[in-house]
C-alpha positions as CSV (number, residue, x, y, z in Angstrom):
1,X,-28.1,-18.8,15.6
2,X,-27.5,-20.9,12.8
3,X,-24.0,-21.4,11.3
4,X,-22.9,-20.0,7.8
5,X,-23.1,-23.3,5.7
6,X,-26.4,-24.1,6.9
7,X,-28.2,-20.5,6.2
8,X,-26.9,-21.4,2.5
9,X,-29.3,-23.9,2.5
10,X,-32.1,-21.1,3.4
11,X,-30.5,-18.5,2.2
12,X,-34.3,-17.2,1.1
13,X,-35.5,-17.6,5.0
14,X,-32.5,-15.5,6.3
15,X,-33.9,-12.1,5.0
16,X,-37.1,-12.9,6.7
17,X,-35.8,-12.3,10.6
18,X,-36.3,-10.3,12.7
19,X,-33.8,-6.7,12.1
20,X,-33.3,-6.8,16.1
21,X,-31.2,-9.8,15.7
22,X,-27.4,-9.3,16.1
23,X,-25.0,-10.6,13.5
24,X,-21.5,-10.8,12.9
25,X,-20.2,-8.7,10.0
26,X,-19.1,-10.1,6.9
27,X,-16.3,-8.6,5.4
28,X,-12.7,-8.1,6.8
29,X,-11.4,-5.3,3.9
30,X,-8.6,-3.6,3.8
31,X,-8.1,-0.3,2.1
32,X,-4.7,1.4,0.8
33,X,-4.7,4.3,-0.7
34,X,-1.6,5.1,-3.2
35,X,-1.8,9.1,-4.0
36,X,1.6,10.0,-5.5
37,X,0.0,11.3,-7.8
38,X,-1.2,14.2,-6.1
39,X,1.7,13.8,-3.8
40,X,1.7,17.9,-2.9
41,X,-1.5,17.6,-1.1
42,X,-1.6,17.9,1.9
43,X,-2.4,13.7,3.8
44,X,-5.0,14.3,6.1
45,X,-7.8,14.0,3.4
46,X,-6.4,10.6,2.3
47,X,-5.9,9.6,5.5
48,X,-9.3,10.5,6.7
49,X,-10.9,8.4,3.3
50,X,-8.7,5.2,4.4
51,X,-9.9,5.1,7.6
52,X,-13.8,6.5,6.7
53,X,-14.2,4.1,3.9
54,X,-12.6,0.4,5.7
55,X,-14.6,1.2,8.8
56,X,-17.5,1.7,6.4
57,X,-16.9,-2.1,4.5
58,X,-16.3,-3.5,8.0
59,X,-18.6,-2.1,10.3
60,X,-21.7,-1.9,8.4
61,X,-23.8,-5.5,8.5
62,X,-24.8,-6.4,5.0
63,X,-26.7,-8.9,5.4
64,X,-28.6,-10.7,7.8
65,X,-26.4,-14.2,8.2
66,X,-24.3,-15.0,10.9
67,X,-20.6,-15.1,10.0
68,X,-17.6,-15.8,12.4
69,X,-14.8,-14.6,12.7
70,X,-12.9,-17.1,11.0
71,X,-15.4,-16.9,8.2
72,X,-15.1,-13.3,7.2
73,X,-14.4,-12.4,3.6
74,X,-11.1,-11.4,3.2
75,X,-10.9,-8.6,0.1
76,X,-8.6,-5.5,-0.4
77,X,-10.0,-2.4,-1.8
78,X,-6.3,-0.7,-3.2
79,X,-7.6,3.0,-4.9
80,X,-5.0,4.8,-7.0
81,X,-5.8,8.6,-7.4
82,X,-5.4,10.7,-10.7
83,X,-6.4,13.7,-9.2
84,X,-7.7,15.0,-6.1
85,X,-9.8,18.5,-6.0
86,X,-9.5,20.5,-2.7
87,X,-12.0,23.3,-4.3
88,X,-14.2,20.5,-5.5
89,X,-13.2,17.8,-2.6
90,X,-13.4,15.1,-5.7
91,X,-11.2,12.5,-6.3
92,X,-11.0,10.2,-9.5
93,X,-9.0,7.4,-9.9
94,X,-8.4,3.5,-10.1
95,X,-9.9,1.1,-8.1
96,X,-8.7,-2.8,-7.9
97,X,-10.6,-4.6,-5.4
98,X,-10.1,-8.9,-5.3
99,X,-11.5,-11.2,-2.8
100,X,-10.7,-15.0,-1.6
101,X,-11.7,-17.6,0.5
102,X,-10.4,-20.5,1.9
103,X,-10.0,-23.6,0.5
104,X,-11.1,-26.0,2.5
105,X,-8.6,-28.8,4.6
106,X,-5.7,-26.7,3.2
107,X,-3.8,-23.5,4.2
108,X,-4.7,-22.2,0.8
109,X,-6.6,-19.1,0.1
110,X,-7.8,-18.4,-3.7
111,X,-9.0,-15.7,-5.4
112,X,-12.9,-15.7,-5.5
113,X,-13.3,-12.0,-7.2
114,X,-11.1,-9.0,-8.8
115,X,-12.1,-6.8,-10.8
116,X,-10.4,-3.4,-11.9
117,X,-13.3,-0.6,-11.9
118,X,-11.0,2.9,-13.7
119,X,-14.0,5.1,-13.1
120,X,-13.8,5.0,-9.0
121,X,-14.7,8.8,-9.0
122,X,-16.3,10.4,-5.8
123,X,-16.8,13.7,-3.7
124,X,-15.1,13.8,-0.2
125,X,-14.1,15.7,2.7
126,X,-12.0,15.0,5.7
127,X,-14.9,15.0,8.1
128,X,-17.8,13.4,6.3
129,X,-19.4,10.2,7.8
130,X,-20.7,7.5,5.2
131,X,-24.4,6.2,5.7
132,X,-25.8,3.7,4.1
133,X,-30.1,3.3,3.1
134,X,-30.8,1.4,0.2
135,X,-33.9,3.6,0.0
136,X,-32.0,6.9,-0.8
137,X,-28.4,6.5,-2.7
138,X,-27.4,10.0,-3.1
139,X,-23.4,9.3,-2.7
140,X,-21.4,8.2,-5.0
141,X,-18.9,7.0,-3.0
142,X,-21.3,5.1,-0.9
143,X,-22.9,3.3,-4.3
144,X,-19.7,2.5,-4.8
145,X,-18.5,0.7,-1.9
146,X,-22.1,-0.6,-1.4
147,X,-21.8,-1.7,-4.7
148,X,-18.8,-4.0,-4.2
149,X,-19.6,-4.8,-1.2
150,X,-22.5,-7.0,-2.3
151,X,-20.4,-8.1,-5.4
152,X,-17.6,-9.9,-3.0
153,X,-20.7,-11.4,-1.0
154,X,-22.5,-12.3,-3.7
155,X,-19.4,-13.8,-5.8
156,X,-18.1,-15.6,-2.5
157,X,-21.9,-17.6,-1.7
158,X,-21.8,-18.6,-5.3
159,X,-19.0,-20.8,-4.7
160,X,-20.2,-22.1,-1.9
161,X,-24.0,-23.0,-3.5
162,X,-25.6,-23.1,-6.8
163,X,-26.4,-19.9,-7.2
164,X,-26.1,-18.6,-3.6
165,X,-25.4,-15.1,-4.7
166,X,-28.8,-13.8,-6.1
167,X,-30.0,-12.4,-3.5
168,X,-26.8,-10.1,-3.3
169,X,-26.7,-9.4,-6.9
170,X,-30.2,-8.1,-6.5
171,X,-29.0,-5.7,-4.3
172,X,-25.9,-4.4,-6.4
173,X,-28.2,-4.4,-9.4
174,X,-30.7,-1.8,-7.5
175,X,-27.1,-0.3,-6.3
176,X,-26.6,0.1,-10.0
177,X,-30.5,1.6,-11.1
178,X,-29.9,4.2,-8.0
179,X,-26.5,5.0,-9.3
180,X,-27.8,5.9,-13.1
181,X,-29.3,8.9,-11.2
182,X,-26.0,10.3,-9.6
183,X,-23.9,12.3,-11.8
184,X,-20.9,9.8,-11.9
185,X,-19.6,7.3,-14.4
186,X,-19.7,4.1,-14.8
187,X,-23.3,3.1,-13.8
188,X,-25.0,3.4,-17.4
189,X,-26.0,0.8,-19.4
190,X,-24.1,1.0,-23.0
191,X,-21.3,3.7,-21.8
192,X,-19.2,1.2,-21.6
193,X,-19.1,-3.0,-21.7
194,X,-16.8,-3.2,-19.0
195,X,-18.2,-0.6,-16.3
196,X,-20.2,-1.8,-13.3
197,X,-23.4,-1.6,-15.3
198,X,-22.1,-4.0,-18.0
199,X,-20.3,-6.7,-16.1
200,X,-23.1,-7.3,-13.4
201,X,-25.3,-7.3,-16.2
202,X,-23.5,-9.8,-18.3
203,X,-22.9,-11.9,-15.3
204,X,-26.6,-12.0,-14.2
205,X,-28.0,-12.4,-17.7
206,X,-29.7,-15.5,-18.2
207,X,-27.9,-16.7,-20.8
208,X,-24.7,-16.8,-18.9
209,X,-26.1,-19.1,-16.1
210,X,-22.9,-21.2,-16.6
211,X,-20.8,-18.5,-15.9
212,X,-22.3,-18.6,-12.3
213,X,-22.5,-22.9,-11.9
214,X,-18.8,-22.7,-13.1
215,X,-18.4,-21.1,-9.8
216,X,-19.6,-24.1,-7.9
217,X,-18.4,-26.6,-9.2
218,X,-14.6,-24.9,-9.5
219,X,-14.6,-24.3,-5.9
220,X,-16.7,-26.9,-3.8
221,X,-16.2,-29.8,-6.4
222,X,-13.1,-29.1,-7.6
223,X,-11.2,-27.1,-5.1
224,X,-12.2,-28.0,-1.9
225,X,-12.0,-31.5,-2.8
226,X,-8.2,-31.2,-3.6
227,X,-6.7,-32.3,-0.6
228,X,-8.9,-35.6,-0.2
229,X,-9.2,-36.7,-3.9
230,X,-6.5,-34.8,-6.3
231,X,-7.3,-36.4,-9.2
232,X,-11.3,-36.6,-9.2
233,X,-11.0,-33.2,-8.0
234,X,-9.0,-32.3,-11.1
235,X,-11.0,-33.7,-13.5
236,X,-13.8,-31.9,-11.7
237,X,-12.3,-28.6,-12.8
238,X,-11.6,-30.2,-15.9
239,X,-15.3,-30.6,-17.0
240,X,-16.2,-27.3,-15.0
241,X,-14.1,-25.8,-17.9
242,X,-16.6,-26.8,-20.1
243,X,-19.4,-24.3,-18.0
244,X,-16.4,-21.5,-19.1
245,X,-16.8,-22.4,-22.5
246,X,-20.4,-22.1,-22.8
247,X,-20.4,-19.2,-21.1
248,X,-17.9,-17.7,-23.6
249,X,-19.4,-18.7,-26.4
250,X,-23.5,-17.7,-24.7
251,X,-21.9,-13.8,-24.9
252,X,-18.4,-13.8,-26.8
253,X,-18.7,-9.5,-26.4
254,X,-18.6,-10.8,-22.9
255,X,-15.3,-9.4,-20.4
256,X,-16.5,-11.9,-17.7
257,X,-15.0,-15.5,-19.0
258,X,-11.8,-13.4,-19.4
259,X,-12.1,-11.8,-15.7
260,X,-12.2,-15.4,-14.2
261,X,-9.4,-16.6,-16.5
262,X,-7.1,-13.4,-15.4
263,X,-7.1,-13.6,-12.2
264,X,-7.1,-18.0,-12.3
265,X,-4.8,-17.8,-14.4
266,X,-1.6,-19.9,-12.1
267,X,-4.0,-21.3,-10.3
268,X,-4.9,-23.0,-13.5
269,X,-1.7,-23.8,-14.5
270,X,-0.6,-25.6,-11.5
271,X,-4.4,-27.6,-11.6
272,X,-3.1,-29.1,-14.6
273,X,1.1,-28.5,-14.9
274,X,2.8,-31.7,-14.5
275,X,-0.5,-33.5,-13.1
276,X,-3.5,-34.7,-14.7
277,X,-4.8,-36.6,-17.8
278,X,-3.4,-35.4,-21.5
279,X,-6.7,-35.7,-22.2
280,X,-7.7,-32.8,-19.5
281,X,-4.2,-30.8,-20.5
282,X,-5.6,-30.4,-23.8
283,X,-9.0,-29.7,-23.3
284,X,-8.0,-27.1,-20.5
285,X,-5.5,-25.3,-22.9
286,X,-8.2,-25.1,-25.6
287,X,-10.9,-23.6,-23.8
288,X,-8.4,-21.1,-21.9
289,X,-6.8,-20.0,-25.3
290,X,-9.7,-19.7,-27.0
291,X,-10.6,-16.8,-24.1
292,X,-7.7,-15.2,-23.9
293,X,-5.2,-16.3,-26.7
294,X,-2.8,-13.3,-25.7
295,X,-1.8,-15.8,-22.7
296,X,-0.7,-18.3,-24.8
297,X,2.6,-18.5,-23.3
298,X,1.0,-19.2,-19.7
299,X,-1.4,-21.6,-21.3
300,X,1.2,-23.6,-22.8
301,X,2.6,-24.4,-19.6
302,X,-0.9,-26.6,-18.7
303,X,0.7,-28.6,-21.4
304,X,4.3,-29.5,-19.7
């Protein structure tokens, strides 16, 4: 079988092998489940949806290229429930869910994906079993996790290639048609700019290619080349920057500039804090505040 960093290269070929072929799963999530909130329920129910829905991310193969061990994708799925229905066996609530990878020839792990989704509402009992087919999506709670699923996947290959995630987004993007049909929210085109609908669409949209190159170049050109060459790899992220600002300006209705910026955001700082050109300083503080000028105070440490 081939390794991970080589099926980038043909990523296209991968889907093309045979299904009999055994592959190493892809995500290592974990799942935590705060419901004090409804803390007068009885905890078998939550117990059983911890345990149902990380075996679920885990267990199920999501695509067909070979990961190791090693290579997993780290990501926490942390659900906060409003309410839980025992009549109804629904549950709404608050999902955050981040992922990261490593960076390589360091101990350092950063944050390749987060995303806060307030509409992680779903139907459940204690002994229900999740199944996934992408040819029937009738569960909501299975869209859901599907959903994200190919998100992490898809946002994690993007650092690693140009535009390694399409294939994945494809996928969440058919997750998203299927879930227009379930009676749920978040899925619908113009409910709401920030739901699932309207940040895969924004990210996807043609005119916000830089969004997705900023990836690459951030992580395997800036990033990864850290520990080698600190200052070409600085002023690698430096004119990455510049992918942010096109994207922001492609789409200024856009949440996704902000998204990368939020959860960058000291990573960013201690790019540039203390180290770098004034020249890079500046231009990293103008871009960033120009995003999100309600961080000013975090962006005017880039400046020190």
């Amino acid at each position: 079988m081939m390794k991970r960093d080589c099926l980038l290269i043909l990523i296209g070929l991968t889907f093309m092998l045979s299904p009999l072929q055994i592959w190493g799963q892809e995500l290592n999530a974990k799942v935590t489940i705060n419901r004090s909130k409804v803390s007068n329920t009885k905890g078998e129910v939550f117990d059983a949806l911890q345990k149902t829905m990380t075996e679920f991310l885990n267990n199920h193969k999501w695509t067909e290229i070979e990961f190791r061990e090693n290579e997993k994708i780290q990501c926490n799925f942390n659900f906060t429930v409003d309410t839980y229905n025992d009549t109804e066996d629904s549950f709404t609530g608050t999902l955050l869910v981040s992922s990261s990878r490593p960076v390589y020839n360091s101990n350092y792990t950063t944050v390749s994906y987060a995303t806060k989704d307030p509409q992680f509402n779903f139907n459940f009992r204690e002994a229900d079993q999740l199944e996934w087919n992408p040819n029937n999506i009738d569960n909501n709670l299975v869209a859901l996790l599907a959903y994200y699923a190919y998100m992490i996947i898809g946002m994690d290959f993007d650092t690693m290639s140009p535009m390694g995630g399409t294939v994945f987004f494809q996928t969440a993007e058919e997750i998203v048609r299927a879930g227009q049909n379930l009676d749920f929210p978040g899925w619908k085109a113009f409910d709401d700019s920030k739901n699932r609908f309207g940040l895969l669409n924004d990210y996807i949209d043609g005119s916000m290619e830089s969004m997705r190159q900023l990836r690459y170049e951030y992580h395997r050109k800036g990033l990864d080349r850290m520990s080698e060459a600190p200052d070409s790899a600085r002023a690698a992220i430096a004119d990455a920057l510049d992918l942010l600002d096109a994207a922001h300006h492609a789409k200024t209705m856009s949440q996704v500039p902000q998204l990368f910026t939020e959860y960058k955001r000291e990573e960013l700082v201690n790019i540039f804090s203390g180290k770098g050109t004034n020249e890079e300083k500046e231009k990293a503080y103008n871009i960033l505040f120009a995003i999100d000028a309600s961080q000013n105070e975090t962006w005017q440490r880039i400046k020190k």
